[in-house]
C-alpha positions as CSV (number, residue, x, y, z in Angstrom):
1,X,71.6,228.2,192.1
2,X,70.7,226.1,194.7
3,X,73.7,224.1,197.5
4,X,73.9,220.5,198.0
5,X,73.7,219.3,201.3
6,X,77.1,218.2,201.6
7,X,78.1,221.8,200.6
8,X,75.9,223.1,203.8
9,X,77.8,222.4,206.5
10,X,81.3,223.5,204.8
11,X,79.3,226.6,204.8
12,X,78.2,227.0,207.8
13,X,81.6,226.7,208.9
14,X,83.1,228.7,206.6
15,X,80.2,231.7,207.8
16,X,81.4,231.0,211.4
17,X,85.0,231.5,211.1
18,X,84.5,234.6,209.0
19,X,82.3,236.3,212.0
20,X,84.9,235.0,214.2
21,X,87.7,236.3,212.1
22,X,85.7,239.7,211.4
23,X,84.4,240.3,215.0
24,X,87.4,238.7,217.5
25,X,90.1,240.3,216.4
26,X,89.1,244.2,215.8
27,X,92.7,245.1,216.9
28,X,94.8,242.7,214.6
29,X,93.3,243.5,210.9
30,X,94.4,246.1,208.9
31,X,91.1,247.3,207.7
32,X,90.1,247.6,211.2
33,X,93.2,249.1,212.5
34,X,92.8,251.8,210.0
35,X,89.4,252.7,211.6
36,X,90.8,252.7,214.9
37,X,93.7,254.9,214.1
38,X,91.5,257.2,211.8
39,X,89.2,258.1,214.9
40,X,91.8,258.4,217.2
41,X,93.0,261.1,215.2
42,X,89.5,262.9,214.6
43,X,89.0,262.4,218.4
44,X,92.0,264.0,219.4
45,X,91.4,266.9,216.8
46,X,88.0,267.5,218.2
47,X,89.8,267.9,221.5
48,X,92.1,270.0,220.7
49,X,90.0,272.7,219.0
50,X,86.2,272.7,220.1
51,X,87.1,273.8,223.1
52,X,89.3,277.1,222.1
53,X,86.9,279.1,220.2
54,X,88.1,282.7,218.9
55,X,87.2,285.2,221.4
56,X,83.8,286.6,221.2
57,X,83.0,284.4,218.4
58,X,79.1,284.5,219.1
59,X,79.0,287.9,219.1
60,X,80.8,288.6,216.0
61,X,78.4,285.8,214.1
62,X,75.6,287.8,215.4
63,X,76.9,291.3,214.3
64,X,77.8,290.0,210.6
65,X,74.2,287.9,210.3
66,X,72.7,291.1,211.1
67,X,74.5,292.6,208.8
68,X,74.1,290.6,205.8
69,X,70.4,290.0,206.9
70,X,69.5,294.0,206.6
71,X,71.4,294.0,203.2
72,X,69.4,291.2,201.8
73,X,66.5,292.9,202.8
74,X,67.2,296.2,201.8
75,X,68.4,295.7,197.9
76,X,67.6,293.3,195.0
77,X,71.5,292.5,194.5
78,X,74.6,291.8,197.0
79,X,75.6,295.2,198.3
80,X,79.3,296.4,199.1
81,X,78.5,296.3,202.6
82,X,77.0,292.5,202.2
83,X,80.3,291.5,200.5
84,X,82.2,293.3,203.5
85,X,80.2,291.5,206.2
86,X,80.5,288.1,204.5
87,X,84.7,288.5,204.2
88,X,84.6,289.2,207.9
89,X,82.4,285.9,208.4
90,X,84.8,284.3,207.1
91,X,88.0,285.9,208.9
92,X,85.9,284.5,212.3
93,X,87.9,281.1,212.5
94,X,89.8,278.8,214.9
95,X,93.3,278.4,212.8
96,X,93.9,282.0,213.0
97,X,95.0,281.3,216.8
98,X,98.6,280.9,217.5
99,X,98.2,277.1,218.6
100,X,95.8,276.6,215.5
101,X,98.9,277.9,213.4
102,X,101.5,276.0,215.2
103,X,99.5,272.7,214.6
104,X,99.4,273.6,211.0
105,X,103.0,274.5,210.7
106,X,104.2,271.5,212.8
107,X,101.9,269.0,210.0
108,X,103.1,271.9,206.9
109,X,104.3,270.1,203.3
110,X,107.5,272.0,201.8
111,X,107.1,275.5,200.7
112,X,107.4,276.6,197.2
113,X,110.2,277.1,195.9
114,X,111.3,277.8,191.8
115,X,115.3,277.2,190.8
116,X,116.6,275.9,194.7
117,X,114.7,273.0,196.0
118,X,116.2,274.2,199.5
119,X,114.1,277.3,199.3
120,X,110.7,274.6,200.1
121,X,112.9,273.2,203.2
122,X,114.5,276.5,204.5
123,X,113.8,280.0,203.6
124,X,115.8,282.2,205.9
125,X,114.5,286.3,207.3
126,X,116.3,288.4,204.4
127,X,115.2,285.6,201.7
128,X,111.6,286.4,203.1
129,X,112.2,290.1,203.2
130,X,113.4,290.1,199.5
131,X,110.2,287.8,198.2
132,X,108.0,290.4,200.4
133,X,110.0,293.3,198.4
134,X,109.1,291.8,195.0
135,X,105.5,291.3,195.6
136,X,105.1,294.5,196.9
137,X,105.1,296.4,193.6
138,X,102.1,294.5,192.1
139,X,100.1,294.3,195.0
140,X,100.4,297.9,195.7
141,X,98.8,298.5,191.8
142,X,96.4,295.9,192.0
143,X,95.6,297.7,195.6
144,X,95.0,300.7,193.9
145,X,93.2,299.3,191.2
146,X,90.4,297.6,194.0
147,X,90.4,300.9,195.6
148,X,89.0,302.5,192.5
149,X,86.8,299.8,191.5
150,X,85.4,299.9,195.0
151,X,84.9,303.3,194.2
152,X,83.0,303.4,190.9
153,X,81.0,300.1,192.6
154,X,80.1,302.4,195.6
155,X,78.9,304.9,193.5
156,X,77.0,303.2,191.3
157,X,74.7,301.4,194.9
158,X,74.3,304.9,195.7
159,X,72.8,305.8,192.4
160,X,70.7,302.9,192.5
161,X,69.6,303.3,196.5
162,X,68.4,306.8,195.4
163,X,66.3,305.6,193.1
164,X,65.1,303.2,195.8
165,X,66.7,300.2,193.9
166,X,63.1,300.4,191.7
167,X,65.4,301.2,188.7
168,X,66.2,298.1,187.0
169,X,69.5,299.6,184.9
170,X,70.8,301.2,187.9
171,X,70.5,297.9,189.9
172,X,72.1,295.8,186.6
173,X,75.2,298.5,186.8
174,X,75.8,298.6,190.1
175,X,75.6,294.6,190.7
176,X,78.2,294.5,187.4
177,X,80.4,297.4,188.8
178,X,80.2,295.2,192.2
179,X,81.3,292.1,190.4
180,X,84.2,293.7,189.0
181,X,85.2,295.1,192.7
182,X,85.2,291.5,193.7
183,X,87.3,290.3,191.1
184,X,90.0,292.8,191.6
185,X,89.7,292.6,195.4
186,X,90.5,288.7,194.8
187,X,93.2,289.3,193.0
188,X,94.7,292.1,195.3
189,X,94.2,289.5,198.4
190,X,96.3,287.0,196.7
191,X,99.1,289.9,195.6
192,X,98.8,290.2,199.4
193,X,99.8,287.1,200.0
194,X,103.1,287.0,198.3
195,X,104.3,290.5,200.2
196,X,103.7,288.4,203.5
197,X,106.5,285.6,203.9
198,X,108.0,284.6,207.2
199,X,111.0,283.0,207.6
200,X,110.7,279.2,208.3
201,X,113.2,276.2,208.8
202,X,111.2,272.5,208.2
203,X,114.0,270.3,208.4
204,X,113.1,270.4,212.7
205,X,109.1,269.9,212.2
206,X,109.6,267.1,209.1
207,X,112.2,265.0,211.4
208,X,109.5,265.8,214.2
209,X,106.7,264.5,212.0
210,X,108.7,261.4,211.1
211,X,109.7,259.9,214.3
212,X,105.6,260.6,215.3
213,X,104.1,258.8,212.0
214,X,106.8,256.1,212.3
215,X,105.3,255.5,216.3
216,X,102.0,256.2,215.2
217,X,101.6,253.5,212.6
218,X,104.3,251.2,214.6
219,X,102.6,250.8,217.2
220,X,99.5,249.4,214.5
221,X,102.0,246.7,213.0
222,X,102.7,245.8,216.1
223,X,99.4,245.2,217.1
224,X,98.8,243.2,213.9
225,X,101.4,241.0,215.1
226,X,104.7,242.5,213.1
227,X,108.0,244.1,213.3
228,X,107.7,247.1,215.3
229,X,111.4,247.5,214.7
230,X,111.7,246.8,211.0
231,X,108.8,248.8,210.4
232,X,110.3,252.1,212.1
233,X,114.0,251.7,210.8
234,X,112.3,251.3,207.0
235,X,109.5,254.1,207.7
236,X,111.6,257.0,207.1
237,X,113.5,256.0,203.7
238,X,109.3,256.1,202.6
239,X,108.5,259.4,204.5
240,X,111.6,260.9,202.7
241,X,110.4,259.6,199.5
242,X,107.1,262.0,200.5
243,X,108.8,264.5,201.3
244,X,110.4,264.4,197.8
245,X,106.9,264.0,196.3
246,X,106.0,267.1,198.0
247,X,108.6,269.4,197.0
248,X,108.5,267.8,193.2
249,X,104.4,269.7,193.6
250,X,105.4,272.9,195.2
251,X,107.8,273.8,192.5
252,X,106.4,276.4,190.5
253,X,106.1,275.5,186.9
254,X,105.1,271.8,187.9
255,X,102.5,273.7,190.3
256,X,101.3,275.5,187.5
257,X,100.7,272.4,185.1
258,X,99.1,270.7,188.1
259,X,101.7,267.6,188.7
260,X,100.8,266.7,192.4
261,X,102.6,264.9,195.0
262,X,100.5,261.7,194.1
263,X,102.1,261.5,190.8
264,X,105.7,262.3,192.1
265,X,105.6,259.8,195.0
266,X,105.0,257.1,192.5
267,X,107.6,258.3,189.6
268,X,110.4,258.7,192.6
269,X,109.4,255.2,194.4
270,X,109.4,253.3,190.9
271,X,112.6,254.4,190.0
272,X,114.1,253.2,192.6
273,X,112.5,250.2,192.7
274,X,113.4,249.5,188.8
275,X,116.8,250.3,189.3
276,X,119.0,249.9,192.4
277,X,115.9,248.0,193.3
278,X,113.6,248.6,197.2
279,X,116.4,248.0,200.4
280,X,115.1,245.1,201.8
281,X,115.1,247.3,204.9
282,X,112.6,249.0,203.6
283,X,110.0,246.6,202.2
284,X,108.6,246.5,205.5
285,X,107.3,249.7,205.8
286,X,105.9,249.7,202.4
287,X,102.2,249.5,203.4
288,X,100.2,251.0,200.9
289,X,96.8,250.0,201.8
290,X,97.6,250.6,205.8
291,X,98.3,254.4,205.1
292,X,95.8,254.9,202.4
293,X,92.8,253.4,204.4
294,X,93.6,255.3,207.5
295,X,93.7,258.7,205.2
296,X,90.8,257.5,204.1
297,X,88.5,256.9,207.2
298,X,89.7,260.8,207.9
299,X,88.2,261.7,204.5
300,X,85.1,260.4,206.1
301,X,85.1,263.2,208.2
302,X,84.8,265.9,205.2
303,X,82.1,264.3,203.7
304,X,79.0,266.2,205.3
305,X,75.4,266.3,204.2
306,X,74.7,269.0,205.7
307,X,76.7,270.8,202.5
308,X,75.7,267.9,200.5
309,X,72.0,269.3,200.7
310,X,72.8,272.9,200.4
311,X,73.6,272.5,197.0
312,X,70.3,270.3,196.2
313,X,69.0,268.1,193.5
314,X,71.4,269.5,190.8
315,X,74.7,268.4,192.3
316,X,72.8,265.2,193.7
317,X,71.6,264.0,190.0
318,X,75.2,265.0,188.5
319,X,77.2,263.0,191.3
320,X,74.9,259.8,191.8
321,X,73.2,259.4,188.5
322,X,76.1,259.9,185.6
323,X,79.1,258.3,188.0
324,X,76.8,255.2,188.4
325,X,76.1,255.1,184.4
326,X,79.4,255.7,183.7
327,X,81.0,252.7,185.5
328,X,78.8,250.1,184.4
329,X,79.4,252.0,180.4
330,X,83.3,251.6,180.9
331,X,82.9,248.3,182.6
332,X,80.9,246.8,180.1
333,X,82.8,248.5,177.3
334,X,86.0,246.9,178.6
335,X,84.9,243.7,178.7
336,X,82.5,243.2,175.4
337,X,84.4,246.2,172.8
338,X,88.0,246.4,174.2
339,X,87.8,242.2,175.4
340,X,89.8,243.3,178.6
341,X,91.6,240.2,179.8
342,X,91.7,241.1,183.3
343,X,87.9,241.8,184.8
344,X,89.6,243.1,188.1
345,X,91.7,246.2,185.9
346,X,88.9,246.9,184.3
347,X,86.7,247.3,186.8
348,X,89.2,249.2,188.3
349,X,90.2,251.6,186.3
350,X,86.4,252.3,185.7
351,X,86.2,253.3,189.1
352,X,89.1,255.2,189.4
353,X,87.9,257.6,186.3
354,X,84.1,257.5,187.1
355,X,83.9,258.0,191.1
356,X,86.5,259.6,192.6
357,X,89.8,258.8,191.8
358,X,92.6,257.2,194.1
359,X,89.8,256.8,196.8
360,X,87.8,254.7,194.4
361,X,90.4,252.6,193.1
362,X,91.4,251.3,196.4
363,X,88.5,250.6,198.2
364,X,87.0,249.1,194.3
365,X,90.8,246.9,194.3
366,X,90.2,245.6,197.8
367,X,86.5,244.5,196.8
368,X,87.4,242.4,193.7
369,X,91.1,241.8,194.6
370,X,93.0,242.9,192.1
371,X,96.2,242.6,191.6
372,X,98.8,246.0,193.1
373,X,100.1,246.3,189.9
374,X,96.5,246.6,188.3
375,X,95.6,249.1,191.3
376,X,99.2,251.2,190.2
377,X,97.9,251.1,186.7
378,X,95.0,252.5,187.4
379,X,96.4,255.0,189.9
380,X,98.9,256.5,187.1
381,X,96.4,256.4,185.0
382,X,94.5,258.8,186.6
383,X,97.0,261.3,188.3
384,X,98.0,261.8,184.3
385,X,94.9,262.7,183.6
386,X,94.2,264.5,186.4
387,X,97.1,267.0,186.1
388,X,96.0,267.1,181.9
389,X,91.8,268.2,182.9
390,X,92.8,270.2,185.7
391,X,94.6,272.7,183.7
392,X,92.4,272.2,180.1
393,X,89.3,272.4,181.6
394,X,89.2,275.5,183.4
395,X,91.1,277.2,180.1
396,X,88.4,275.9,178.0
397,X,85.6,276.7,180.1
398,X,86.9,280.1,180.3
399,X,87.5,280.3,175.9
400,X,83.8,278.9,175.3
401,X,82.6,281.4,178.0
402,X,80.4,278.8,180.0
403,X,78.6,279.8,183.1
404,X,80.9,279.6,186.4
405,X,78.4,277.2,187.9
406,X,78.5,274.9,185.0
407,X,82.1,274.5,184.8
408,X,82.4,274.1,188.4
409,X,79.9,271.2,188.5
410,X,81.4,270.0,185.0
411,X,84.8,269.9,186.8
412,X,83.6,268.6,190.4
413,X,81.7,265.8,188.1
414,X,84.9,264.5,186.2
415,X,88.2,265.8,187.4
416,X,89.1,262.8,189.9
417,X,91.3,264.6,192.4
418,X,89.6,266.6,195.1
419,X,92.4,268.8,195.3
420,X,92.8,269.3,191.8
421,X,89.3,269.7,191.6
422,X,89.3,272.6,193.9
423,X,92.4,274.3,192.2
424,X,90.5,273.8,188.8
425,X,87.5,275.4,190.1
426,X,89.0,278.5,191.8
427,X,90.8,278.9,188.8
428,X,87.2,280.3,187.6
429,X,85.7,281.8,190.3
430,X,84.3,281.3,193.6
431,X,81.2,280.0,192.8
432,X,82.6,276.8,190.7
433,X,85.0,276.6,193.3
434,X,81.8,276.0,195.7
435,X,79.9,273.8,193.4
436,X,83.1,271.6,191.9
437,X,83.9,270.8,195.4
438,X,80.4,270.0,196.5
439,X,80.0,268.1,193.5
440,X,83.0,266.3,194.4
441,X,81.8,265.7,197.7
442,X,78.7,264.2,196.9
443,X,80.7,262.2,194.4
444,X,82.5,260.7,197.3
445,X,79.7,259.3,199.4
446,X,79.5,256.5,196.3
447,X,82.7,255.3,197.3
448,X,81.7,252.9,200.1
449,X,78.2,251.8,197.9
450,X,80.5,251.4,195.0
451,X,82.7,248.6,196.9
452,X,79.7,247.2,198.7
453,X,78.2,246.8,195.1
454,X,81.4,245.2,193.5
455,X,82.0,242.7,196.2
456,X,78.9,241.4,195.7
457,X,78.7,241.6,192.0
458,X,82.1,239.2,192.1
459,X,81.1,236.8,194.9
460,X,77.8,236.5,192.6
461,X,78.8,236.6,189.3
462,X,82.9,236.7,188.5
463,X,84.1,234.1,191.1
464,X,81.0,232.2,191.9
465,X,81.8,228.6,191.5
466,X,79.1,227.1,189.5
467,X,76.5,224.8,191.5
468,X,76.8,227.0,194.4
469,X,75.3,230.1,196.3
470,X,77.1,232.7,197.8
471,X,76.5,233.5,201.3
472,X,75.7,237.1,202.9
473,X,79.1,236.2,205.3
474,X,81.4,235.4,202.1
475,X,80.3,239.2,200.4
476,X,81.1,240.6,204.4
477,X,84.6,239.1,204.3
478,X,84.9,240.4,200.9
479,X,83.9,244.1,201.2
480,X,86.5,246.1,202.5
481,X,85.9,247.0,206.3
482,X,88.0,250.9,206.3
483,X,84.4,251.9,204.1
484,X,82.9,251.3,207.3
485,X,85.2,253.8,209.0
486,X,84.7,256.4,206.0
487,X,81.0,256.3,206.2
488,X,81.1,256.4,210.1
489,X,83.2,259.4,210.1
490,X,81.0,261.1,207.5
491,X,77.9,260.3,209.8
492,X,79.4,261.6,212.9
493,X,81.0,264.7,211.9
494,X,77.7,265.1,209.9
495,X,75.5,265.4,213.0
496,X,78.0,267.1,214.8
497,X,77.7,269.7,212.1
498,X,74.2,270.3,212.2
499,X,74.6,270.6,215.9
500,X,77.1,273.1,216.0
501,X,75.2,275.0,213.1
502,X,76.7,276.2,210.1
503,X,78.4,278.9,211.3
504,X,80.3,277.7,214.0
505,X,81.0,274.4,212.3
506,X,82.1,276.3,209.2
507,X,84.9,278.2,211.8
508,X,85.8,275.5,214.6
509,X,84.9,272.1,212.4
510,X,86.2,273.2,208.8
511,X,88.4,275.6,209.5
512,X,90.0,273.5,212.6
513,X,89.5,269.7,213.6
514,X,89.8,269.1,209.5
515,X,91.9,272.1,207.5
516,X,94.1,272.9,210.6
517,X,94.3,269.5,211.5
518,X,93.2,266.2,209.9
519,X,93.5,267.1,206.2
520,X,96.8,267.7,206.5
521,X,97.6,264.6,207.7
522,X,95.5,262.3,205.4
523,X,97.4,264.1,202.7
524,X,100.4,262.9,204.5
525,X,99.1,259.0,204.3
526,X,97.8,259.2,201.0
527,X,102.0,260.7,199.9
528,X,103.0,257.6,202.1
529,X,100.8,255.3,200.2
530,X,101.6,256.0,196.8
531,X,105.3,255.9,197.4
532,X,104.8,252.8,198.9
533,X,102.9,251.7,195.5
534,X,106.0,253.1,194.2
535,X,108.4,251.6,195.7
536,X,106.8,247.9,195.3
537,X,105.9,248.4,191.3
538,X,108.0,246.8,189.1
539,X,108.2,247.6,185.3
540,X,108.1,244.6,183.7
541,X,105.3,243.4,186.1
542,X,102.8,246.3,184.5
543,X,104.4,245.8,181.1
544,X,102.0,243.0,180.1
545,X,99.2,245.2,181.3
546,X,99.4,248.0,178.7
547,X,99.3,244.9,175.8
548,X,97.9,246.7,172.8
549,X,97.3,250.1,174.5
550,X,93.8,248.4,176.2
551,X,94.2,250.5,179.6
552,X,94.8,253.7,178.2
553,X,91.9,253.4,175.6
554,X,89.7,252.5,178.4
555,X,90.1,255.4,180.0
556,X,90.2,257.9,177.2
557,X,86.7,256.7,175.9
558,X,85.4,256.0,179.7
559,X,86.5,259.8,180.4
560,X,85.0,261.1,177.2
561,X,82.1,259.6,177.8
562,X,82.0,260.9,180.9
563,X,82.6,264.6,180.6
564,X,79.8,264.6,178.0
565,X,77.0,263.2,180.2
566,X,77.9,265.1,182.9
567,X,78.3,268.6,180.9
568,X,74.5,267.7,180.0
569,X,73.2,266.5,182.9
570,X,75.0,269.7,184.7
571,X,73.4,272.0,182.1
572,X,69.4,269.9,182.0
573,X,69.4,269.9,186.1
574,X,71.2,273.5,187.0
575,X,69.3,275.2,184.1
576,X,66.3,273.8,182.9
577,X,65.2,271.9,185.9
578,X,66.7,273.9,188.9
579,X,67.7,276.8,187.9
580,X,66.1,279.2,191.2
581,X,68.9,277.0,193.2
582,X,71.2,278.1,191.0
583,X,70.4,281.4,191.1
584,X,71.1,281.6,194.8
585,X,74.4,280.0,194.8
């Protein structure tokens, strides 16, 4: 609709001090802060590892290439010898050096532990001997067992290589009895695991890593113009409460059902906050969006299209052609069927469960401006479901006997979690594993055209004042600015990837600057930010929110709707359309 003059002006004003606002004061705005900070901290991980490669790393890439290069040439399946070359590829890696793995320790979450919460803080040299003794007795038969499946699968190449791998049965038994190999061998490697406990003492790196995070994001409120001092004495009542969160996770039957530290954070911070109430002391470090956007300008940094495009047009259709569908289905659904009261929960909500999650919800919230207790809501809603998909999906995958790179891009498609997405998908194999997380991945790039598509849909069509048009500058002081940090990362690291190559991005990029490095803290600010939403919820604020069950319905039909489409467009795009890239995955 078109302005009246008299409006112009008041415009034009209001478009100047919103570039003046936006472009001034880079420092002082938490949205911009959070970029700053995120890069600092992929800037200083790039400097730490890049330069300390693993001796003779070159060389060994070349060996194993050539390797796995005569193998592929030389038989019609993956040989034993392939399978050995491509486990030492990946053994080639940055955070197996000692400074890699005291970086990791130094950033390390608590331990697991089953009856003594202690045992994820401390676990002393004999404690670690006697775990080591217990796991030794099922690793040594699950050892065995690989031995002889290596074996039988090492007889049965042979067979086939004699018969110059022209005979089609001989290649179908070995490439099963080389299957069956792997699958034991996996199993064996992770008995391994549990025979190889060290001794370790966390209280000295967790009070290390507090008085760091408390400077670290200090220093930021001060620049915004705050409390330096408030903000450190109340940080570490919310770092404990994370720390909480994390050992709540690591205990073994809540690891097993999947309830993550996400979940935990918010139970622990809400009941405190609904009954002795949040210290006043504290409330100022209770900065949700301040962590959560700086963790997510370092997600950014994982997002790279160089693995994006390995996996093709399959994952691509299934990530950015259902999650798009489904929003606008749940949206709409919401607002004409369900007659949601609150536009800004339900669009919510219907990002949370369609795009990625957490992620989602807060850079969605920040767009339209919903309320925090809407963007808890929706957050709850979702780690509950998340820990319920993570561990029924998998289990039904595996009853209905569905192909491994179905599930996994059936799982990467709809489980909102990237970590519980992962953990789902290794629970099948390593194939899903690879295609649930790249699924997920790709999911993830929609976050920042997701927000950049609802500010605009509410400056145009939710809060547009009637009579008037809303300006280009009001939809920029809208959108929120960390999406520009997220997508910036993702863009760098991207063509820093591609330069590097895959394999030596795959062992000084993945494996250092981001597992070693920042993942571990992101997963830090994102336990910060949701005791922080903890901590600030109060009960009978989200009470009037769950009025006639309309959130949870929501997201039941939202999510049913949305594991069917993406089961079919999984199954129409990796098996009737694409199925040679399938094949090679």
């Amino acid at each position: 609709m078109s302005e009246s003059s008299s409006q112009r002006p008041n415009q034009e004003n209001l478009a100047i001090d919103i570039a003046k606002s936006s472009f001034s004061d880079l420092w002082k705005k938490e949205d911009y802060l959070a970029i700053w900070l995120g890069f600092i901290i992929l800037v200083v991980g790039l400097v730490i590892f890049l330069p300390r490669p693993p001796a003779n790393m070159n060389d060994d890439f070349a060996k194993v290439n050539a390797i796995l290069k005569q193998e592929a040439s030389r038989a019609p399946f993956k040989t034993i010898a392939w399978h050995e070359a491509s486990e030492a590829k990946k053994k080639i890696r940055v955070s197996d050096q000692p400074f890699a793995k005291s970086i990791k320790d130094f950033f390390a979450a608590p331990g697991d532990w089953n009856i003594n919460p202690v045992d994820a803080l401390y676990m002393g040299q004999a404690a670690a001997e006697e775990k080591n003794q217990r796991g030794l007795p099922p690793f040594n038969e699950l050892k065995a067992s690989a031995a002889g499946a290596l074996a039988t699968a090492r007889a049965s190449e042979e067979a086939a290589a004699a018969a110059g791998f022209s005979d089609a049965a001989l290649n179908d038994k070995a490439q099963t009895d080389i299957a069956a190999w792997q699958k034991v061998a996996a199993k064996a490697s992770k008995a391994k695991a549990k025979t190889s406990n060290k001794a370790y003492n966390r209280f000295g790196s967790l009070a290390g890593l507090a008085v760091i995070l408390a400077l670290f994001f200090g220093i930021g409120m001060r620049i915004m113009g705050k409390s330096f001092g408030k903000f450190f004495v109340g940080f570490f009542f919310v770092f404990i409460i994370a720390v909480l969160a994390y050992t709540a996770e690591v205990q073994q039957t809540m690891k097993t059902y999947g309830f993550g530290f996400p979940l935990w954070a918010i139970v622990f911070g809400m009941l405190i906050s609904n009954t002795i109430g949040t210290p006043e002391w504290v409330k100022p470090a209770v900065q949700t969006e301040y962590y959560i956007k700086t963790g997510l300008v370092l997600l950014g940094a994982e997002v790279l299209f160089g693995k994006i495009l390995a996996i093709g047009l399959p994952g691509i259709f299934v990530a950015w052609v259902v999650t798009p569908i489904v929003l606008m289905t749940t949206y709409w659904f919401g607002q004409r069927v369900l007659k949601f009261p609150s536009k800004t929960l339900n669009i919510t909500i219907s990002a949370d469960m369609s795009v990625c999650g957490v992620s989602a919800a807060i850079a969605t919230a920040s767009a339209c401006r919903a309320k925090k207790e809407e963007l808890t809501l929706a957050v709850g809603l979702s780690m509950v479901f998340t820990a319920i998909m993570m561990v029924a999906m998998p289990a039904f995958i595996k009853a209905v006997g569905m192909p491994e790179v179905l599930g996994g891009a059936w799982i990467g498609g709809t489980i909102d979690a990237t970590g519980a997405v992962a953990a789902a998908g290794a629970f099948l194999g390593d194939r899903a594993l690879y295609v649930a997380a790249t699924v997920k991945m790709i999911q993830n790039v929609l976050i920042g055209i997701i927000a950049f598509a609802v500010a605009v849909y509410w400056c145009a069509r939710v809060d547009c004042t009637p009579g008037t048009r809303v300006s280009w500058m009001e939809i920029w002081h809208r959108f929120p600015k960390f999406v520009l940090g997220f997508i910036a990362a993702s863009i760098i690291f991207s063509i820093l990837d591609g330069k590097l190559g895959k394999d030596v991005s795959g062992a000084m990029m993945d494996q250092g600057v981001i597992r070693s490095f920042s993942r571990l803290l992101r997963e830090w600010f994102f336990a910060l930010a949701f005791a922080s939403i903890g901590l600030a919820t109060n009960f009978r604020e989200l009470a009037k929110y769950f009025k006639g069950g309309k959130p949870l319905i929501l997201y039941v039909c939202g999510q049913s709707f949305n594991l069917a489409l993406t089961l079919l467009m999984a199954y129409i795009m990796f098996y009737l359309v694409f199925p040679e890239i399938t094949a090679r995955i």
